[in-house]
mmCIF file of the N, C-alpha and C atoms, coordinates in Angstrom:
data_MODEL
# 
_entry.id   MODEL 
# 
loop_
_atom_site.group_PDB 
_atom_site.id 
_atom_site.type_symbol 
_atom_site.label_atom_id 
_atom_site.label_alt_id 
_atom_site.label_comp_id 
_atom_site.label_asym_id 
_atom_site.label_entity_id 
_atom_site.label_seq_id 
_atom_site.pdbx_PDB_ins_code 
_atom_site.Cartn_x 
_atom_site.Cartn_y 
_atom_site.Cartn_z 
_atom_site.occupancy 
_atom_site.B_iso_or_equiv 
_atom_site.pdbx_formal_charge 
_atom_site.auth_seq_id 
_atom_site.auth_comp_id 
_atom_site.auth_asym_id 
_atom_site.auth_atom_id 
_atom_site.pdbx_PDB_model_num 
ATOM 1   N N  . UNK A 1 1  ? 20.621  42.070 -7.319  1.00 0.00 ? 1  UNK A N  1 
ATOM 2   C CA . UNK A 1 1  ? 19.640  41.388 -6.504  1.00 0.00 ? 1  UNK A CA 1 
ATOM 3   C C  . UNK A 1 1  ? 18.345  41.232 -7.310  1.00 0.00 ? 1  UNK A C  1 
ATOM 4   N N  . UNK A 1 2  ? 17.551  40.030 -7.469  1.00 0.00 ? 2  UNK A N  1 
ATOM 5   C CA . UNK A 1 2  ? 16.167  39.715 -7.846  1.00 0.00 ? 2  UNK A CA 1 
ATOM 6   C C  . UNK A 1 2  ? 15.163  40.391 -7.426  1.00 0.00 ? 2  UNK A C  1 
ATOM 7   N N  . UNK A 1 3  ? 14.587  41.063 -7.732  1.00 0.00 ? 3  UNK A N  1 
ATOM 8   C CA . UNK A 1 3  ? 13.668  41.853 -7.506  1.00 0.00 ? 3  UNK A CA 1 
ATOM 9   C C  . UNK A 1 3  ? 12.162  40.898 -6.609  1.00 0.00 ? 3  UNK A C  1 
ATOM 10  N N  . UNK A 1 4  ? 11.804  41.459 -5.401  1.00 0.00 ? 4  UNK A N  1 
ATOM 11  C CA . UNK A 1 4  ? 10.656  40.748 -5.009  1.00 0.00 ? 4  UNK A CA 1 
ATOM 12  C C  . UNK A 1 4  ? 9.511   40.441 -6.293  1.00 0.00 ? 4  UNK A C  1 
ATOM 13  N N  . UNK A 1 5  ? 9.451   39.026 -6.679  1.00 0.00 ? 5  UNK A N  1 
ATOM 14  C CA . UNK A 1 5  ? 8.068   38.867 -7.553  1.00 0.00 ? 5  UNK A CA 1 
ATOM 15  C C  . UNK A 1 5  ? 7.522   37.449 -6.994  1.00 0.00 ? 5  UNK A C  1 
ATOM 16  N N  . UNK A 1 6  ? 6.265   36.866 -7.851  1.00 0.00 ? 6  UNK A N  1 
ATOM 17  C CA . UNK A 1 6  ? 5.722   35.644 -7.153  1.00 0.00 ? 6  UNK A CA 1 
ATOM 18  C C  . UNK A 1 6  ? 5.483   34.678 -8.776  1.00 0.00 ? 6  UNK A C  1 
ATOM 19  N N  . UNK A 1 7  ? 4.984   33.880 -8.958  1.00 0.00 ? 7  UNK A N  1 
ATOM 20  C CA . UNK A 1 7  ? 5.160   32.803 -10.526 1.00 0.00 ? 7  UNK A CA 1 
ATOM 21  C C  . UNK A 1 7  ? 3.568   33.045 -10.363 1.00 0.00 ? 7  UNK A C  1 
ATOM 22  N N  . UNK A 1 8  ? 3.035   32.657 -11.546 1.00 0.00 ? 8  UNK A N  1 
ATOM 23  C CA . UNK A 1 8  ? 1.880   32.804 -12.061 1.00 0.00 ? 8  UNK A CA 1 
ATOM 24  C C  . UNK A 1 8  ? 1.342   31.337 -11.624 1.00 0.00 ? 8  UNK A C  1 
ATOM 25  N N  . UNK A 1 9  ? 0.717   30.779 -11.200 1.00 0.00 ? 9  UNK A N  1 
ATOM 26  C CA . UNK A 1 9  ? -0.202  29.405 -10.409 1.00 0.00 ? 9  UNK A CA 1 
ATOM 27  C C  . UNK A 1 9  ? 0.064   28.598 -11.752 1.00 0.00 ? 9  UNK A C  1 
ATOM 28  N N  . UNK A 1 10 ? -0.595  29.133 -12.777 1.00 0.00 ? 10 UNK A N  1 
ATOM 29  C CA . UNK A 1 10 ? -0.935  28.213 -13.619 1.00 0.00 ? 10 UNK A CA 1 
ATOM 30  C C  . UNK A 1 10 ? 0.534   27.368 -14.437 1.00 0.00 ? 10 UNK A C  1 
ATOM 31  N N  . UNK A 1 11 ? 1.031   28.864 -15.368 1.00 0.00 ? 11 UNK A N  1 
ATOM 32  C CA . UNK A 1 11 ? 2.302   28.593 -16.452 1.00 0.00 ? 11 UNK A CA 1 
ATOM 33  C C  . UNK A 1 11 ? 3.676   28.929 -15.569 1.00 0.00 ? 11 UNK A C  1 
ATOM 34  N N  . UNK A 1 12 ? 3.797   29.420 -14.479 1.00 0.00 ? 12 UNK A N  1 
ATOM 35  C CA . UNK A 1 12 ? 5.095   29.492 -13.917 1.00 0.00 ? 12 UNK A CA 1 
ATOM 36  C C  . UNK A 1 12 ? 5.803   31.121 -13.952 1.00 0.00 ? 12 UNK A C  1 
ATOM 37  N N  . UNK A 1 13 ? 5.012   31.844 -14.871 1.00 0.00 ? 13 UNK A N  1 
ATOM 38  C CA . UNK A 1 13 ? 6.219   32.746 -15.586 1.00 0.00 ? 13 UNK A CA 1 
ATOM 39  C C  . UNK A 1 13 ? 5.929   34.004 -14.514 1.00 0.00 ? 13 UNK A C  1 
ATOM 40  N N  . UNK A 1 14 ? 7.296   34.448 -14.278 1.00 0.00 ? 14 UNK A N  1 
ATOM 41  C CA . UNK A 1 14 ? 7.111   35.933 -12.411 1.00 0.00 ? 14 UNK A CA 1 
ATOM 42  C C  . UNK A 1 14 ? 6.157   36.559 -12.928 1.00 0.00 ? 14 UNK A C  1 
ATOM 43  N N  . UNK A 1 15 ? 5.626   36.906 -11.696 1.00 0.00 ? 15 UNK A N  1 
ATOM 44  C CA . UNK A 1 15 ? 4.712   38.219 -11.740 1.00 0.00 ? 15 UNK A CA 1 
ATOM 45  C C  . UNK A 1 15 ? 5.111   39.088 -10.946 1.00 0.00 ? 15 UNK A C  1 
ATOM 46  N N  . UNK A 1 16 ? 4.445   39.886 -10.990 1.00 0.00 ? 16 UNK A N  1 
ATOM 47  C CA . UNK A 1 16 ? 4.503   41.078 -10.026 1.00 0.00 ? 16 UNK A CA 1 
ATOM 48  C C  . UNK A 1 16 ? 3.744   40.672 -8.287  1.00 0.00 ? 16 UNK A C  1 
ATOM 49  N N  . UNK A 1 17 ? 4.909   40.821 -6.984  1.00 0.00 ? 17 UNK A N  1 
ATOM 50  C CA . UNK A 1 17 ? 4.499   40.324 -6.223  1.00 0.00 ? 17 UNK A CA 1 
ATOM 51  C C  . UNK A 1 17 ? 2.843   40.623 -5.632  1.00 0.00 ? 17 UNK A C  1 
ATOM 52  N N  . UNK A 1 18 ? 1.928   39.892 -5.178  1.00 0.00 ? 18 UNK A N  1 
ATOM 53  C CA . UNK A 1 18 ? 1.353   40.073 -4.922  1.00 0.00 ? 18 UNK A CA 1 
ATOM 54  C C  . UNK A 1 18 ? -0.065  39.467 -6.008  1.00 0.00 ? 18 UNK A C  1 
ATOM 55  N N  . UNK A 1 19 ? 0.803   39.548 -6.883  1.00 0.00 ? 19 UNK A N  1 
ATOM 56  C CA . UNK A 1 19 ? -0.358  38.920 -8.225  1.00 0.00 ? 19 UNK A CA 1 
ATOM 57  C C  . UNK A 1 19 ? -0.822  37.292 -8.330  1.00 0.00 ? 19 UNK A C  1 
ATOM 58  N N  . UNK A 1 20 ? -1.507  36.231 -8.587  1.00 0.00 ? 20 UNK A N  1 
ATOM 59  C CA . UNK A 1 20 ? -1.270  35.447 -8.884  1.00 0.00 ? 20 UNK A CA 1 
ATOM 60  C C  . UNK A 1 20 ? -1.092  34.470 -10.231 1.00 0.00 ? 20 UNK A C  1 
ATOM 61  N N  . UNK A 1 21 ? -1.579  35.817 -11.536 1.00 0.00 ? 21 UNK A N  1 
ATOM 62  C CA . UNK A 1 21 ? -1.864  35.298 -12.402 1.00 0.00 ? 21 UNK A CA 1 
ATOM 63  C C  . UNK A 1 21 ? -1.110  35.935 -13.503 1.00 0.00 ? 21 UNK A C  1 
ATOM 64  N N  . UNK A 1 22 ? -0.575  35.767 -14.520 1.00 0.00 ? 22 UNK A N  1 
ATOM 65  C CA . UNK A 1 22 ? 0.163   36.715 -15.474 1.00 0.00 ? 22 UNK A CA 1 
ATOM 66  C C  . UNK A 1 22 ? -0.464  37.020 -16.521 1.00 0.00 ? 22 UNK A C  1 
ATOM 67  N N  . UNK A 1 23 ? -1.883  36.534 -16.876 1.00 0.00 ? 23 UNK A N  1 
ATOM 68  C CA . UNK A 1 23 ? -2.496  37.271 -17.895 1.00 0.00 ? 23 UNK A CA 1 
ATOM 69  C C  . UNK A 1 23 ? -3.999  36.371 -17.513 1.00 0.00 ? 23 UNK A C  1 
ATOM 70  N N  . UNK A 1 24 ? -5.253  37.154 -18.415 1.00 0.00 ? 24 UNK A N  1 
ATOM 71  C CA . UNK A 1 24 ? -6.476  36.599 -17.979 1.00 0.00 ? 24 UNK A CA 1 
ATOM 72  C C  . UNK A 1 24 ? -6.398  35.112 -18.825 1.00 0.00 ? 24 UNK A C  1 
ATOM 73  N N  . UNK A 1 25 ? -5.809  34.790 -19.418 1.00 0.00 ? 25 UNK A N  1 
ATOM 74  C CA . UNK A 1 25 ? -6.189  33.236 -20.246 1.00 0.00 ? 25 UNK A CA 1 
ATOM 75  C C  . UNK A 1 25 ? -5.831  32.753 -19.071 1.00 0.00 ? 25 UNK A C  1 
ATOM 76  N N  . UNK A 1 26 ? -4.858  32.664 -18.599 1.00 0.00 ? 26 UNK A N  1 
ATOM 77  C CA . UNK A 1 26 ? -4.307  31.659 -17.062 1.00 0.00 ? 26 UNK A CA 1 
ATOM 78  C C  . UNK A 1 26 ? -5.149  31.817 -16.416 1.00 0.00 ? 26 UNK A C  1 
ATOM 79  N N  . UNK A 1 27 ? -5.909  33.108 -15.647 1.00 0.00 ? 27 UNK A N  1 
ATOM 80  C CA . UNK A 1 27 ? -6.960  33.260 -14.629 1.00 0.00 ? 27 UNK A CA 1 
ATOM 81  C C  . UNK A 1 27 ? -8.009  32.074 -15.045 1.00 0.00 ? 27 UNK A C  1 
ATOM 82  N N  . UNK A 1 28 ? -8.637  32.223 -15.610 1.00 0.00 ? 28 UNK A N  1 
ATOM 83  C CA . UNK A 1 28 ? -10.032 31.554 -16.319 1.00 0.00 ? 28 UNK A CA 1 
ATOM 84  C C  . UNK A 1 28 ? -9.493  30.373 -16.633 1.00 0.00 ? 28 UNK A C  1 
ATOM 85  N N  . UNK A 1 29 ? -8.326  29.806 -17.157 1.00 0.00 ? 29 UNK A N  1 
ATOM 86  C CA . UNK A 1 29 ? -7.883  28.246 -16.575 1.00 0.00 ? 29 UNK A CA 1 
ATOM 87  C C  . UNK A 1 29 ? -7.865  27.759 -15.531 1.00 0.00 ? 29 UNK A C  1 
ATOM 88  N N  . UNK A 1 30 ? -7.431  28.666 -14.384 1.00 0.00 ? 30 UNK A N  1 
ATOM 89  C CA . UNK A 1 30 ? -7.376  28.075 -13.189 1.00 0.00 ? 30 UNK A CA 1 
ATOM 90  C C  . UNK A 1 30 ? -8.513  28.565 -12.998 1.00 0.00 ? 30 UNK A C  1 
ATOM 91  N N  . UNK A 1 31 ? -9.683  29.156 -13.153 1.00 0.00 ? 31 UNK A N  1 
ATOM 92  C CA . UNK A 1 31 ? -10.670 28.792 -12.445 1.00 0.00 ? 31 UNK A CA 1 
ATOM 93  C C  . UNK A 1 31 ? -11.825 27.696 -13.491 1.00 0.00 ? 31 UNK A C  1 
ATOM 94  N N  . UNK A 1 32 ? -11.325 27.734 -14.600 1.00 0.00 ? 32 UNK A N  1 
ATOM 95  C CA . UNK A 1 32 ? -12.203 26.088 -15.296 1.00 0.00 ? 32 UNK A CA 1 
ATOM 96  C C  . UNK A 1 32 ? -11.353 24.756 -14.556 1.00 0.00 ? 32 UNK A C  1 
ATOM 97  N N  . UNK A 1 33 ? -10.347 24.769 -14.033 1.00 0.00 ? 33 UNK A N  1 
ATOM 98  C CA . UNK A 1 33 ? -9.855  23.971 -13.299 1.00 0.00 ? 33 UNK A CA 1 
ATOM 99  C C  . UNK A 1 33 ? -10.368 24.010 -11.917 1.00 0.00 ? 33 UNK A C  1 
ATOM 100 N N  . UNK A 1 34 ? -10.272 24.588 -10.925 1.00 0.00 ? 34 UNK A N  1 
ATOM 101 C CA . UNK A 1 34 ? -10.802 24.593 -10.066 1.00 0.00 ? 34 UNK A CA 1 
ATOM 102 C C  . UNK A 1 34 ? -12.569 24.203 -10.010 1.00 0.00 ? 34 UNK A C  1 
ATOM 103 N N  . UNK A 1 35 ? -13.348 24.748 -11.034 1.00 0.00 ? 35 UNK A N  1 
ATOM 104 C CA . UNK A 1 35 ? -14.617 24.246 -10.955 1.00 0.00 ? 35 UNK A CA 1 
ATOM 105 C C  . UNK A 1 35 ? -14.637 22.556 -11.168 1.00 0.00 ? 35 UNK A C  1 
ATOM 106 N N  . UNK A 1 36 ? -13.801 22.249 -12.354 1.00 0.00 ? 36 UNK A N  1 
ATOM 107 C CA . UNK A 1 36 ? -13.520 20.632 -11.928 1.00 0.00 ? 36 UNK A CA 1 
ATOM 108 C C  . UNK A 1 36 ? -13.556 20.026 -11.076 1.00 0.00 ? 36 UNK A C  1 
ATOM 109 N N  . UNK A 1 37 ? -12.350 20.464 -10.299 1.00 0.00 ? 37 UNK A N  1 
ATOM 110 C CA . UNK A 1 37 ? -11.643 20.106 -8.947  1.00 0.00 ? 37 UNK A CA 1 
ATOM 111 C C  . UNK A 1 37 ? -13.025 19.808 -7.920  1.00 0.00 ? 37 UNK A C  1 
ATOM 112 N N  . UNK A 1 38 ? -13.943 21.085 -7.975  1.00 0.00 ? 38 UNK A N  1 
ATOM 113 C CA . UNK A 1 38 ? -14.913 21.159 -6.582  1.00 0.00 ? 38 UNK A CA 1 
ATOM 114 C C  . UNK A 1 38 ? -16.446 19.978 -7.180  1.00 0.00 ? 38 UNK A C  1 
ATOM 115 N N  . UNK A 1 39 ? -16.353 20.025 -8.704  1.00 0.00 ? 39 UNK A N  1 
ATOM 116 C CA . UNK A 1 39 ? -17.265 19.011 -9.546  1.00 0.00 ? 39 UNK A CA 1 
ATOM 117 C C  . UNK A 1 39 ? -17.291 17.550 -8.816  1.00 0.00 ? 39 UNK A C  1 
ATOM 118 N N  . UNK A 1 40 ? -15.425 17.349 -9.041  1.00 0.00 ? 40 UNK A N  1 
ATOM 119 C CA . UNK A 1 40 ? -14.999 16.188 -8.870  1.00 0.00 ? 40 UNK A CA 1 
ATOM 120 C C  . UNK A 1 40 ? -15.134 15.649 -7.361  1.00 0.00 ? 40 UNK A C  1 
ATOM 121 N N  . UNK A 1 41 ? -15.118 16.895 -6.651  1.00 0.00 ? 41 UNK A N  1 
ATOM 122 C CA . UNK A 1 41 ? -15.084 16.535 -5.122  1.00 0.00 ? 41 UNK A CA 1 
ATOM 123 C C  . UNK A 1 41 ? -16.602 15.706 -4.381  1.00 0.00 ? 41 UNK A C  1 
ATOM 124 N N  . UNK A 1 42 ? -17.360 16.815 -5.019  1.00 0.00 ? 42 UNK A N  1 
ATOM 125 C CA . UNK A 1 42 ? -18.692 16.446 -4.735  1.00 0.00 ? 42 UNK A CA 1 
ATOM 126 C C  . UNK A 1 42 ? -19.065 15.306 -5.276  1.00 0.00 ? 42 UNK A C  1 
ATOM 127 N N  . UNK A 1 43 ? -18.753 14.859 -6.449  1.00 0.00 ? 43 UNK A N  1 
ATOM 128 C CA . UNK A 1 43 ? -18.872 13.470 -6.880  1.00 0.00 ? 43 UNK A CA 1 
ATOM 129 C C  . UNK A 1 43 ? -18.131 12.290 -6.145  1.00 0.00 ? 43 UNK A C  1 
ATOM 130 N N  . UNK A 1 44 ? -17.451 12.600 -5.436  1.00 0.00 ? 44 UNK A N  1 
ATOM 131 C CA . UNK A 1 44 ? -16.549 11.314 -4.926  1.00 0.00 ? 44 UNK A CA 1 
ATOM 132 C C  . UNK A 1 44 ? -17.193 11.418 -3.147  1.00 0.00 ? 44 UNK A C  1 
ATOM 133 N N  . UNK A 1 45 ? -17.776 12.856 -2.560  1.00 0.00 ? 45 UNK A N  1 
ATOM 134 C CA . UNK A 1 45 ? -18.203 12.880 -1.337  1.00 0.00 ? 45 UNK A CA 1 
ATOM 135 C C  . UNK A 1 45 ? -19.861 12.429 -1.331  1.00 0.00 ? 45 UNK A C  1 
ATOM 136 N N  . UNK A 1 46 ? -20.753 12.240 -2.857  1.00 0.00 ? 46 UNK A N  1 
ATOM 137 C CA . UNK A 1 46 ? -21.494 11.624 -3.387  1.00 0.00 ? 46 UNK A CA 1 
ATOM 138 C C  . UNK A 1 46 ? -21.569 9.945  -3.307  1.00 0.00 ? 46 UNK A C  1 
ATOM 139 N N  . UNK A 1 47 ? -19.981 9.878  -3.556  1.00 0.00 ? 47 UNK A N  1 
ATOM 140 C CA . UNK A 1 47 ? -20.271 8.372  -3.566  1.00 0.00 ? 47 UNK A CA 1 
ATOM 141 C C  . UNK A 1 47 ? -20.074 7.879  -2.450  1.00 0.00 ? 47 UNK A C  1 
ATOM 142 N N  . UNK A 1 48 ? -18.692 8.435  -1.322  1.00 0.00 ? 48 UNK A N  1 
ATOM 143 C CA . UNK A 1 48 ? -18.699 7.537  -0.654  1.00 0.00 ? 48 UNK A CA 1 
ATOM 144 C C  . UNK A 1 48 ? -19.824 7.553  0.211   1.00 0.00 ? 48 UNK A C  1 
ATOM 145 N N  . UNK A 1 49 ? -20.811 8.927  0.171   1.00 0.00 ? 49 UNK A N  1 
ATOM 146 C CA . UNK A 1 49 ? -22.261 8.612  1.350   1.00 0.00 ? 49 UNK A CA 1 
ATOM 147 C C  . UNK A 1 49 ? -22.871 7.642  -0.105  1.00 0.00 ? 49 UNK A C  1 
ATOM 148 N N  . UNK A 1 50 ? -23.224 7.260  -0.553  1.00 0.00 ? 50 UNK A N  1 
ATOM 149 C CA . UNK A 1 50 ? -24.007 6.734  -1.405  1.00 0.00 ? 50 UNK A CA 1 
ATOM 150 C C  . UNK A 1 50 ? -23.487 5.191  -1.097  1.00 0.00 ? 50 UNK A C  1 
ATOM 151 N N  . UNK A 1 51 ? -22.345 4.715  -0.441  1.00 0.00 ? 51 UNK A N  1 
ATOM 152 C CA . UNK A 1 51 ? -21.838 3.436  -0.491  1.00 0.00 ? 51 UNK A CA 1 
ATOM 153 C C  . UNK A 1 51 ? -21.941 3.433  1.198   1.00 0.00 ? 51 UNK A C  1 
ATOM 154 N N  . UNK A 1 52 ? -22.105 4.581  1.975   1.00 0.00 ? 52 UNK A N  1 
ATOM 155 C CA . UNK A 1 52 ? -22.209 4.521  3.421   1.00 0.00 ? 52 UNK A CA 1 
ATOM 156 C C  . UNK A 1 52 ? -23.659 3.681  3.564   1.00 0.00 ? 52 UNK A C  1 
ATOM 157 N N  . UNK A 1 53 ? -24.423 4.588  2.718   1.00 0.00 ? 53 UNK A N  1 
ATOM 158 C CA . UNK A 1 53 ? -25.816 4.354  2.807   1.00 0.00 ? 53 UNK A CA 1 
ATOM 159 C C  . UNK A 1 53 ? -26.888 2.616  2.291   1.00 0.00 ? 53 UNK A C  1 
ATOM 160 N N  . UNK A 1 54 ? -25.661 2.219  1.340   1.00 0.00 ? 54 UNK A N  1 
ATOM 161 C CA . UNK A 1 54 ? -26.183 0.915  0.817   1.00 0.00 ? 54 UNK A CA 1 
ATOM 162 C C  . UNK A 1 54 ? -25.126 0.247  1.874   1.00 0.00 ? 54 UNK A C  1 
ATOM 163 N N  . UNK A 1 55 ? -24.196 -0.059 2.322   1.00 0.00 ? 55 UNK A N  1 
ATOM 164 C CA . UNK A 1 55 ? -23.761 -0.679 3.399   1.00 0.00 ? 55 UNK A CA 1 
ATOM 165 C C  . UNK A 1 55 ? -24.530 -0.724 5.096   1.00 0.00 ? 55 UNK A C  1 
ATOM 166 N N  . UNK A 1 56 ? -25.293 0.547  5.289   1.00 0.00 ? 56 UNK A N  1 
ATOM 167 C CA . UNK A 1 56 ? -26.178 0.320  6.283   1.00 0.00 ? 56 UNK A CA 1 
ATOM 168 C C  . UNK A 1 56 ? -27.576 -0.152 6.028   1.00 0.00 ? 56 UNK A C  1 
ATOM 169 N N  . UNK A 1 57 ? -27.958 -0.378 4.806   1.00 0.00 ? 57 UNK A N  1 
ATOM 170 C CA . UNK A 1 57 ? -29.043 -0.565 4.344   1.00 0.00 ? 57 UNK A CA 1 
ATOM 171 C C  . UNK A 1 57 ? -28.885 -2.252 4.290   1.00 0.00 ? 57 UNK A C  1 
ATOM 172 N N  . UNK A 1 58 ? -27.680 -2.493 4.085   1.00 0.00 ? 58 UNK A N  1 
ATOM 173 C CA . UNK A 1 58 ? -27.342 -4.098 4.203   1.00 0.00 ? 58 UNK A CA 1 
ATOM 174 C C  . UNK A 1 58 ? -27.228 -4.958 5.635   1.00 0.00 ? 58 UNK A C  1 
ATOM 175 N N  . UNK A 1 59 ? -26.578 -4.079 6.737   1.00 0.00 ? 59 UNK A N  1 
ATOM 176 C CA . UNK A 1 59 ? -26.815 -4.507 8.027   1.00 0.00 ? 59 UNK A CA 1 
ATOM 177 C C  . UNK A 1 59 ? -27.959 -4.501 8.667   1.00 0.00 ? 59 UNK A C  1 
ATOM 178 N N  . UNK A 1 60 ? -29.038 -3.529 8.047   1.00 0.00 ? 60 UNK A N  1 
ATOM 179 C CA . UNK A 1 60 ? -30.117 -3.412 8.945   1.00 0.00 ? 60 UNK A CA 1 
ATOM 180 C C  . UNK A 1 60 ? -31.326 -4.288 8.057   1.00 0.00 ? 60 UNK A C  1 
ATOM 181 N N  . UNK A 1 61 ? -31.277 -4.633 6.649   1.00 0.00 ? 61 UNK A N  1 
ATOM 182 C CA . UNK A 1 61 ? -31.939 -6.028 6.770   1.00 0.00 ? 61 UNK A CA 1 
ATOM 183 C C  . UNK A 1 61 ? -31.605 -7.314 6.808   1.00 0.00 ? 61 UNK A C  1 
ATOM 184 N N  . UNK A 1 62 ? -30.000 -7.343 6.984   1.00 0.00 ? 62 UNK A N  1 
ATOM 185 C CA . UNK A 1 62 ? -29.642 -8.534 7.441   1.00 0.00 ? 62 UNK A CA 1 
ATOM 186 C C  . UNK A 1 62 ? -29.949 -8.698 9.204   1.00 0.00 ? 62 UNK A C  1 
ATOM 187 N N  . UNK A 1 63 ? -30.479 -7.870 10.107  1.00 0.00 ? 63 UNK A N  1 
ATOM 188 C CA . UNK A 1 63 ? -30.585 -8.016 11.389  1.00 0.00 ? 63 UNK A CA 1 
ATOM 189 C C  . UNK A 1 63 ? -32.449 -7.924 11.719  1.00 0.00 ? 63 UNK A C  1 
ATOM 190 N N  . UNK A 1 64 ? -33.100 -8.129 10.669  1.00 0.00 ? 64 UNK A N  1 
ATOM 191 C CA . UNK A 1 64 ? -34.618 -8.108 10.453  1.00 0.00 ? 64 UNK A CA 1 
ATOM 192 C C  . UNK A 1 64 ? -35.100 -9.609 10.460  1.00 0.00 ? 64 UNK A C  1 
# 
């Protein structure tokens, strides 16, 4: 029988259950990845208020 384990997030390779990472180089990838990820988010929740904001800025002096 396979012994209870869980894969490492990043490279795949088992860990020990309960772990998510199989060594610190993977940790600190997935979290330079993840800071991306939340970079990237804010930039795109940036734009679409930034395109909310010039689209109401267009109705309200087209109704002036």
């Amino acid at each position: 029988m396979i012994p209870q384990h869980a894969h490492c997030q990043v490279c795949g390779k088992a860990v020990k259950y309960g772990e998510a990472f199989c060594s610190e180089k993977c940790k600190k990838e997935y979290e330079e990845w993840m800071r991306k990820r939340r970079r990237m988010q804010l930039f795109l929740y940036a734009m679409i208020a930034l395109i909310i904001i010039v689209y109401m800025l267009m109705i309200f002096s087209r109704s002036s």
